[in-house]
Each structure stands twice: as structure tokens, then as C-alpha cells.
C-alpha positions in Angstrom: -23.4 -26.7 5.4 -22.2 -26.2 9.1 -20.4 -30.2 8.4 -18.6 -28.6 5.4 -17.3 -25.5 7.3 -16.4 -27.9 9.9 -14.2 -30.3 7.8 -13.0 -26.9 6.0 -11.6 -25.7 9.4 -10.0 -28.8 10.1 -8.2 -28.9 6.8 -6.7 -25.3 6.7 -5.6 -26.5 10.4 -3.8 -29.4 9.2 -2.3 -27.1 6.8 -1.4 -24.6 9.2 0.5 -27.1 11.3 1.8 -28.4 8.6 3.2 -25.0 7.6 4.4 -24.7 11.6 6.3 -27.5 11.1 8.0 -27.1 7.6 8.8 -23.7 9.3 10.4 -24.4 12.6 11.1 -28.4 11.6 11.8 -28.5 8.1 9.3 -31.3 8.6 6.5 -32.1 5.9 3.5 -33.6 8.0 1.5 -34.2 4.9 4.2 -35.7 3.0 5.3 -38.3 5.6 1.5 -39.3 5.9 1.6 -39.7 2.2 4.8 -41.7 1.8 7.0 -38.6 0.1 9.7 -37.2 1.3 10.4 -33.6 2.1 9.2 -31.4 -1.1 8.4 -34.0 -3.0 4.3 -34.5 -4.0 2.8 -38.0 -5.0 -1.2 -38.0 -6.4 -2.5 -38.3 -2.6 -0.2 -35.2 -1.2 -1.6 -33.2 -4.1 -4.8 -34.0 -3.4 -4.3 -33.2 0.3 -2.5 -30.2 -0.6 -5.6 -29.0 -2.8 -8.2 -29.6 -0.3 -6.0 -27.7 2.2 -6.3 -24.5 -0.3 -9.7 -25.0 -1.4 -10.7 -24.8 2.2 -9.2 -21.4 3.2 -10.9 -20.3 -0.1 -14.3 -21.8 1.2 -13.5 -20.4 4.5 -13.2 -16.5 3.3 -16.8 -15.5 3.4 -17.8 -16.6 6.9 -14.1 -14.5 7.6 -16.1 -11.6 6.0 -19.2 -12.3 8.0 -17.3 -12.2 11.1 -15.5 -9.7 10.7 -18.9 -7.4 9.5 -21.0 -8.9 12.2 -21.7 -6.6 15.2 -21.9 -9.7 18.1 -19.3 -12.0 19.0 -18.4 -14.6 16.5 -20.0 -18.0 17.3 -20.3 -21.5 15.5 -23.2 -21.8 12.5 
């Protein structure tokens, strides 16, 4: 489990840089890895894109177990 909260973290990452960057850039990381341009989506993007959001999801409940727990936050 502790590999798949790892690789979740490092996804909603990815998409938080990417977000940076569309943000202060108007730069899409994900879409230049994936051949698109800007705004535009191809199968690989959305798949990239999904991940990204099924990760934060995933993410939520060790947010809730931080956030509940009584000593410092540290890696599982």
C-alpha cells in the first residue's frame, strides 16, 4: 500500500505543477509530453489527466488521518 500512496503523491504533484504552469505559463506540461497542444486532450493526456484525479481522491483519507492524528505526520 505505502508504493501506491507513493505513486499517488507523485501524480497529484505532476498535476499540481502542471496547474503552476498552465497558471503562470499558459503552458500544458502534460499535453506537450503527450504530443497535444495547449487544451487539447489525446487518449494518453486523458489517461494522465484521470490518474492525476484519481490520485488526490486516493490521497483524501491519509489527509483525514493526518490531520486527526495527535503526532507529527510521518511516511506509512
Amino acid at each position: 500500500m505505502r508504493y501506491v500512496n507513493v505513486l499517488a503523491l507523485l501524480l497529484v504533484i505532476v498535476g499540481a505543477a502542471n496547474w503552476l504552469l498552465v497558471g503562470l505559463a499558459k503552458f500544458d506540461l502534460v499535453a506537450a509530453v503527450t504530443g497535444s497542444e495547449f487544451g487539447e486532450t489525446n487518449p494518453l493526456s486523458t489517461i494522465v489527466y484521470a490518474l492525476v484525479g484519481l490520485s488526490g481522491l486516493w490521497l483524501l483519507p491519509t489527509l483525514a488521518r493526518w490531520l486527526t492524528s495527535d503526532r507529527p505526520a510521518t511516511a506509512q
